[in-house]
N, CA and C of each residue as an Amber inpcrd file, in Angstrom:
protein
   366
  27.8840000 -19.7880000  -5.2290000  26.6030000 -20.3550000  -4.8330000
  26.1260000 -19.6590000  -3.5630000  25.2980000 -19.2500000  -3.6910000
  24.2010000 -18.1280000  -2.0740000  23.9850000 -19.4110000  -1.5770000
  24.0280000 -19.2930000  -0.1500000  23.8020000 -19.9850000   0.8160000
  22.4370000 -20.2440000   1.1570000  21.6140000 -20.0830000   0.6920000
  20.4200000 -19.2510000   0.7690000  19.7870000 -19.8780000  -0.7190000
  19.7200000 -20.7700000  -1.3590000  19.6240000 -21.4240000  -2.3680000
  18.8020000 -22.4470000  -2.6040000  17.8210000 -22.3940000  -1.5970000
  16.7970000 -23.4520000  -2.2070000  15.8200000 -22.8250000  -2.9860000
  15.6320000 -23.7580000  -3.9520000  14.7590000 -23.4600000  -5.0080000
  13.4770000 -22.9680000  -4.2970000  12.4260000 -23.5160000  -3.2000000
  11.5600000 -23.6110000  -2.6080000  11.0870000 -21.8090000  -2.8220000
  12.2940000 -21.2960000  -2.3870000  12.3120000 -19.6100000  -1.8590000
  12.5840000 -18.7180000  -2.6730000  12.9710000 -19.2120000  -4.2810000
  13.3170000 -18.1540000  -5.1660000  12.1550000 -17.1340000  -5.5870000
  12.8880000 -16.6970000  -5.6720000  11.8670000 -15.1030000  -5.6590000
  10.8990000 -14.1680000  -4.9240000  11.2290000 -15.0580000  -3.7730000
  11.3630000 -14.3090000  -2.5360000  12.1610000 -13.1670000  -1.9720000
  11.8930000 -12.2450000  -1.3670000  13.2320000 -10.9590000  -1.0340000
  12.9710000 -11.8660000   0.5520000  14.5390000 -12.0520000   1.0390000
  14.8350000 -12.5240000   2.5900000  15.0820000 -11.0370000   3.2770000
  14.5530000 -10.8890000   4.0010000  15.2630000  -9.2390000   5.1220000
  15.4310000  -9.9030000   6.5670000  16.1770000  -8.8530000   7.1490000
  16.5470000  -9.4340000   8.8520000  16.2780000  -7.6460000   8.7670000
  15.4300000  -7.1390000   9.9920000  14.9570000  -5.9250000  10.6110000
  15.6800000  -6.0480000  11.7760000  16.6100000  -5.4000000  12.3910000
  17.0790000  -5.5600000  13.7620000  16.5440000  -4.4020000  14.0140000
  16.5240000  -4.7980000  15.9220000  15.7550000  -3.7900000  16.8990000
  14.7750000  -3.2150000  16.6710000  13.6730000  -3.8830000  16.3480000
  12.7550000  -3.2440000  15.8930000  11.3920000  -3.6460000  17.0060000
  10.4570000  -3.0060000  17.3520000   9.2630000  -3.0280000  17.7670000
   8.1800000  -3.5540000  17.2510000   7.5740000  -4.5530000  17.4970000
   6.5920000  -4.9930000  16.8000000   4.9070000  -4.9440000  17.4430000
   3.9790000  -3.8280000  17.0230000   2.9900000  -4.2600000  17.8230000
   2.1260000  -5.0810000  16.9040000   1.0350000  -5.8400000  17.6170000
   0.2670000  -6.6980000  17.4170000  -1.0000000  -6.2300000  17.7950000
  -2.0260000  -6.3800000  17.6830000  -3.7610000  -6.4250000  17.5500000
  -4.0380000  -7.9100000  16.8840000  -4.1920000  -8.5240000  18.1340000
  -4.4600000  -9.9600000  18.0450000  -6.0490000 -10.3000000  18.2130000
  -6.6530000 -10.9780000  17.6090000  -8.4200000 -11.6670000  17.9360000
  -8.0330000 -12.6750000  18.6250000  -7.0770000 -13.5070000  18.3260000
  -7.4170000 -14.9980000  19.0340000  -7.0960000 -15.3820000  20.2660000
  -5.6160000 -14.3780000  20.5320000  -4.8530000 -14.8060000  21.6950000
  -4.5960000 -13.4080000  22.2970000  -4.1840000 -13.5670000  23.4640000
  -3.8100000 -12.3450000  24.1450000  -2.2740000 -12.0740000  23.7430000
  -1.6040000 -12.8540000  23.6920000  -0.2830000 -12.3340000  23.2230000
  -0.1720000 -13.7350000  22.2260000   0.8370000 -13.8420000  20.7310000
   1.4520000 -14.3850000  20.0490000   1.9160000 -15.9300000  20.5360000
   1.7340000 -16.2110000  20.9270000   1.9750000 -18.3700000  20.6880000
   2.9510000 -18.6990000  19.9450000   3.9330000 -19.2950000  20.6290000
   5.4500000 -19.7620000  20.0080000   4.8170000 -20.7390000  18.8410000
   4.9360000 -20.8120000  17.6490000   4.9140000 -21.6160000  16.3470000
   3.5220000 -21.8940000  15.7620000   2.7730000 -20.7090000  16.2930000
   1.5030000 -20.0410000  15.3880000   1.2690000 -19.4740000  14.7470000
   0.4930000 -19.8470000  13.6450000   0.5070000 -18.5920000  12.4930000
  -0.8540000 -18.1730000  12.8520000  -0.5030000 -16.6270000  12.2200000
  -1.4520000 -16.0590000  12.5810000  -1.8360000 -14.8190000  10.3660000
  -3.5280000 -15.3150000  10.6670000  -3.2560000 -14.4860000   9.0360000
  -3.5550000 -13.2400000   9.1110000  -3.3610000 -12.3260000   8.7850000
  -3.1000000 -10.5170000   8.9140000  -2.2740000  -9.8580000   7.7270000
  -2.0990000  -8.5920000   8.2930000  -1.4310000  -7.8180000   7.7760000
  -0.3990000  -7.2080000   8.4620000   0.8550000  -7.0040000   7.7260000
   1.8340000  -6.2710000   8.5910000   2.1900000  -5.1810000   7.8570000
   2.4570000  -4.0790000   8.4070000   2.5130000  -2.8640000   7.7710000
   3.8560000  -1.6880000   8.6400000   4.1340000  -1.3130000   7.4880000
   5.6880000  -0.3470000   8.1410000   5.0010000   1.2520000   8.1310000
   5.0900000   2.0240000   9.4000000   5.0000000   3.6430000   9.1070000
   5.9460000   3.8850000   8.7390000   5.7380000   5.4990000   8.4150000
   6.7510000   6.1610000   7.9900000   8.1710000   6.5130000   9.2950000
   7.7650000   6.1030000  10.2890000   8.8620000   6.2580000  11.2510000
   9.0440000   4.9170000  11.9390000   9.8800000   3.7150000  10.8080000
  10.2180000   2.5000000  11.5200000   9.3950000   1.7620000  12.1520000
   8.2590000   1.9720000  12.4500000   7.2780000   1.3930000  13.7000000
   6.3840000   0.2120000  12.2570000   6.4620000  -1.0110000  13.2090000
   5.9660000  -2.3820000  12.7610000   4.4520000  -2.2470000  13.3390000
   3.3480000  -2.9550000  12.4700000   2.5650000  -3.4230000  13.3320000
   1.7760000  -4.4120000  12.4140000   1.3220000  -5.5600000  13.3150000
   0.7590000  -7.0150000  12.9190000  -1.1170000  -6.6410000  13.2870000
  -1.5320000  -7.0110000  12.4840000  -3.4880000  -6.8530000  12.4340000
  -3.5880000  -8.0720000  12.2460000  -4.2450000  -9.2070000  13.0990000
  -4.5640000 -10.2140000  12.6930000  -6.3050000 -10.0350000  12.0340000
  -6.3770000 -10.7860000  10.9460000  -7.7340000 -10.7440000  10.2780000
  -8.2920000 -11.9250000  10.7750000  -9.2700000 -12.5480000  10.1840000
 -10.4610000 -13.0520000  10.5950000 -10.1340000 -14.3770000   9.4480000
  -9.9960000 -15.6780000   9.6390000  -9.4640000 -16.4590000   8.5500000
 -10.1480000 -16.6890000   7.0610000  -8.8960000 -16.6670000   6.6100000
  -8.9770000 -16.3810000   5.2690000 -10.5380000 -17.2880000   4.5600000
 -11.5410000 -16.8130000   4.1280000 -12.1990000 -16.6840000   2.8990000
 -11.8660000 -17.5980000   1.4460000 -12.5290000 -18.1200000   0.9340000
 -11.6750000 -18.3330000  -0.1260000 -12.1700000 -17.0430000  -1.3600000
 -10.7880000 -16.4440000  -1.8110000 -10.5270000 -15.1790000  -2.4850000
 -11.4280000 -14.1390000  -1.6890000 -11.3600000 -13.9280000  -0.6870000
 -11.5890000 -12.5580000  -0.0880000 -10.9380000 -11.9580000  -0.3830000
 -11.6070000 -10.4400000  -0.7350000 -10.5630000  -9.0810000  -1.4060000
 -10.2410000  -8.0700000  -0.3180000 -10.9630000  -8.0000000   0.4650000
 -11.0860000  -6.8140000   1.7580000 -11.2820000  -7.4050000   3.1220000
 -10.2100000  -8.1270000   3.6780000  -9.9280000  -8.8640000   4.8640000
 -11.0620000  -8.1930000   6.1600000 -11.8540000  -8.8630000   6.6850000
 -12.6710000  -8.4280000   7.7960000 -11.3930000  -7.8940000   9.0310000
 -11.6450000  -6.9350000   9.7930000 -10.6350000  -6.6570000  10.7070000
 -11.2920000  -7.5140000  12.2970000 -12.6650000  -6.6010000  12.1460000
 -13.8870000  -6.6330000  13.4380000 -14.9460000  -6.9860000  12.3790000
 -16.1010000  -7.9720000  13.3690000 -17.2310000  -8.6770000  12.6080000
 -17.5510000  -8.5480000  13.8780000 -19.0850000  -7.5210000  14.1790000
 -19.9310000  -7.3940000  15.5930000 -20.8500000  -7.5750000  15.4400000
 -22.0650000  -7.4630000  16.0850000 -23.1870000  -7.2640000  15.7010000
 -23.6740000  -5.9470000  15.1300000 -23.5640000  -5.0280000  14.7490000
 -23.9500000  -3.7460000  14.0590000 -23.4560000  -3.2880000  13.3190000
 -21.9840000  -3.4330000  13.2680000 -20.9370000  -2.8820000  12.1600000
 -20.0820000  -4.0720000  12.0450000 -19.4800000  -3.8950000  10.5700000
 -17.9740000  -4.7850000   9.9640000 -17.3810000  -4.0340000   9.5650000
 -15.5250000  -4.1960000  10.3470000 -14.5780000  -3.0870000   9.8890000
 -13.7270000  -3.5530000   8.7190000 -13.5320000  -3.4440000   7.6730000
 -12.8760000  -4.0580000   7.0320000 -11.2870000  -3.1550000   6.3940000
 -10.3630000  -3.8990000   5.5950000  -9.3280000  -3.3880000   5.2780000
  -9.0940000  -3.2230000   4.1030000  -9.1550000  -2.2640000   3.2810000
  -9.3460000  -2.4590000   1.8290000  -7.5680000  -2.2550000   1.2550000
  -8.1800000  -2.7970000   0.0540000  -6.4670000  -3.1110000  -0.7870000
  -5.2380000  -2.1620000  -0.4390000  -5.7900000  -0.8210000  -0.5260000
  -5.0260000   0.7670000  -0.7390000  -5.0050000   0.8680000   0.7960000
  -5.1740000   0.2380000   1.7870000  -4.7530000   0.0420000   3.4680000
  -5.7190000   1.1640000   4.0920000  -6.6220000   1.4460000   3.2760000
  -7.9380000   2.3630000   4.3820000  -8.7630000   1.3740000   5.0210000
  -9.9020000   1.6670000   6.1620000 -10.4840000   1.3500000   6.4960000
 -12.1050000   1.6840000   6.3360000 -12.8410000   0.2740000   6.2980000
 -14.6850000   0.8800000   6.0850000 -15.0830000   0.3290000   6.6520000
 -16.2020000   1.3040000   7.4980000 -17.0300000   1.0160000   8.2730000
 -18.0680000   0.3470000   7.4340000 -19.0860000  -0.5870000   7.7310000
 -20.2360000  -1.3530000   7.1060000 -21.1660000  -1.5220000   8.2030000
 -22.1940000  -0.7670000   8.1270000 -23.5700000  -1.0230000   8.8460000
 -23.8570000  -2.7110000   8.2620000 -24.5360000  -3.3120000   9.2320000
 -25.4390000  -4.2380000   9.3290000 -26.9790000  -4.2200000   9.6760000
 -27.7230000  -5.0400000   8.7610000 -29.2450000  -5.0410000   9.0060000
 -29.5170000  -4.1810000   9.8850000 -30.4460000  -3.4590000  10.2250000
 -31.0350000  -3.2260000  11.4930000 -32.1270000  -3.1280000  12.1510000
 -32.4990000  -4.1270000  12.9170000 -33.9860000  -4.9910000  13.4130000
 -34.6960000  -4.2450000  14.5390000 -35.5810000  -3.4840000  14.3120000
 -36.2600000  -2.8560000  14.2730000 -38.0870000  -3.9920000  14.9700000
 -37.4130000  -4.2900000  16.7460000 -38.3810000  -4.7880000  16.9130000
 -39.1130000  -4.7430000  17.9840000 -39.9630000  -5.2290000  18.7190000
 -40.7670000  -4.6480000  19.8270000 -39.5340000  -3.5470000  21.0870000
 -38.7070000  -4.0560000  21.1160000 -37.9300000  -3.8640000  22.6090000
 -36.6330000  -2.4480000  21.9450000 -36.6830000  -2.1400000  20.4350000
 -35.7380000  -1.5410000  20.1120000 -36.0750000  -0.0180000  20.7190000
 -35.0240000   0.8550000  20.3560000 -35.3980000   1.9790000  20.9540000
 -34.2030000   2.9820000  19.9010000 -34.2770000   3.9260000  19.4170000
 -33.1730000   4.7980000  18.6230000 -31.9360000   4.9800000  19.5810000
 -32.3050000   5.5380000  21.1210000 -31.0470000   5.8050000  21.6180000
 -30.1510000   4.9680000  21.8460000 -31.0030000   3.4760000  22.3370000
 -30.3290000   2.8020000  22.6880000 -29.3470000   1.7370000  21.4240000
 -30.0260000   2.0570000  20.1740000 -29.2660000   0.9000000  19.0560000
 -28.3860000   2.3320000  18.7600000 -28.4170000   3.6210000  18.8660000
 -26.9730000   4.5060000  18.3230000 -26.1500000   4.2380000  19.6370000
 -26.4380000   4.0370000  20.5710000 -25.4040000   3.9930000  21.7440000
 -24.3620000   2.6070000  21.5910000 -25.2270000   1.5850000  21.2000000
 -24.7870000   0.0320000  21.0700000 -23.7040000   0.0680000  19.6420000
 -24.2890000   1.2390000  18.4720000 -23.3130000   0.9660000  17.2390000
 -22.4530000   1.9350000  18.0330000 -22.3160000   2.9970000  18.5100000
 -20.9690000   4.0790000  18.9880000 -19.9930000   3.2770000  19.7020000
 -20.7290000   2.7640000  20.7460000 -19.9450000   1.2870000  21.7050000
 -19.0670000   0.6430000  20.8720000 -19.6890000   0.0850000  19.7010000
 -19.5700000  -1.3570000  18.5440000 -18.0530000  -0.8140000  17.7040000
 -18.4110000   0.8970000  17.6310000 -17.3670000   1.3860000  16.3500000
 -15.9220000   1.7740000  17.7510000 -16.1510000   2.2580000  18.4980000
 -15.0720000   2.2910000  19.5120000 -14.2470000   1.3330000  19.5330000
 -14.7600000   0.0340000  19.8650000 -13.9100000  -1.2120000  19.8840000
 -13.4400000  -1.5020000  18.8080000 -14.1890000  -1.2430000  17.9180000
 -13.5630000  -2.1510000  16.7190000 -12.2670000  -1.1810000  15.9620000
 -12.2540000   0.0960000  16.3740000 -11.2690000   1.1350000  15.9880000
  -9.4590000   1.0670000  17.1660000 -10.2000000   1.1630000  18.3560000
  -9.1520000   1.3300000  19.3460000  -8.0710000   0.1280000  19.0270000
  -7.0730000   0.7400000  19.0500000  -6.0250000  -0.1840000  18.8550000
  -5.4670000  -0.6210000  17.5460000  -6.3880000   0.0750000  16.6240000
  -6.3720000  -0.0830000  14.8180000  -5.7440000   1.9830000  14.7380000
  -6.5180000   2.6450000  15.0650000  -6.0380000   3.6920000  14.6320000
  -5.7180000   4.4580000  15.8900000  -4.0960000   5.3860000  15.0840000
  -3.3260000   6.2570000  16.6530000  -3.9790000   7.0730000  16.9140000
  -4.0770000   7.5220000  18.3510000  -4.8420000   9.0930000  18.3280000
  -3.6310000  10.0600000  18.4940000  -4.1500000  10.9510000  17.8380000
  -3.0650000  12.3000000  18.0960000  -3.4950000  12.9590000  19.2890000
  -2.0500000  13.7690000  19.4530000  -2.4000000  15.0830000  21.1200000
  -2.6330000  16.2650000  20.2110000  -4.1620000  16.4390000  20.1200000
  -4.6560000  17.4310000  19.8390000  -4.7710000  18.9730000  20.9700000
């Protein structure tokens, strides 16, 4: 008899990861909260390295988890683990100006990227 035997959990795979690094990209909190769940994605590179994306709460049957929801762009996470950018409306009204709404989406796509994707030493 497995020790490990409640019905509740069958067909579940159990793992224990020792020493491992875990980063996080949190929306809600600045760091993780003892006995909070948090809904996301966790994902393994190819070199051991963990990392937690918290999404935006669950939808009922959302297919492509929101990452960032701003005013100009939505970053989202699609099934196959790429990322899409999504323009939003764009209002076009007495006070607007071209430089200033491409400066506000460049601003908008910065944030919503940093900390989602590594940069290389080019």
């Amino acid at each position: 008899m497995c020790k490990y035997s409640n019905p509740d959990l069958q067909g579940w795979h159990r793992n224990t990861e020792l020493c491992v690094d875990l980063r996080t990209v949190l929306r809600t909190d600045f760091i993780a909260g003892f006995g909070k769940q948090y809904p996301g994605q966790l994902t393994r590179d190819k070199e051991d390295r963990f990392s937690f994306i918290e999404t935006l709460p669950p939808a009922a049957c959302r297919r492509n988890p929101r990452l960032f929801d701003g005013k100009y762009v939505t970053l989202t996470r699609w099934a196959d683990g790429t990322l899409h950018l999504f323009f939003k409306k764009m209002k076009a009204d007495a006070d607007f100006t071209v430089d200033g709404y491409a400066l506000a989406v460049c601003n908008e796509i910065r944030q919503a990227l940093k900390g989602l994707v590594e940069e290389s030493d080019y």
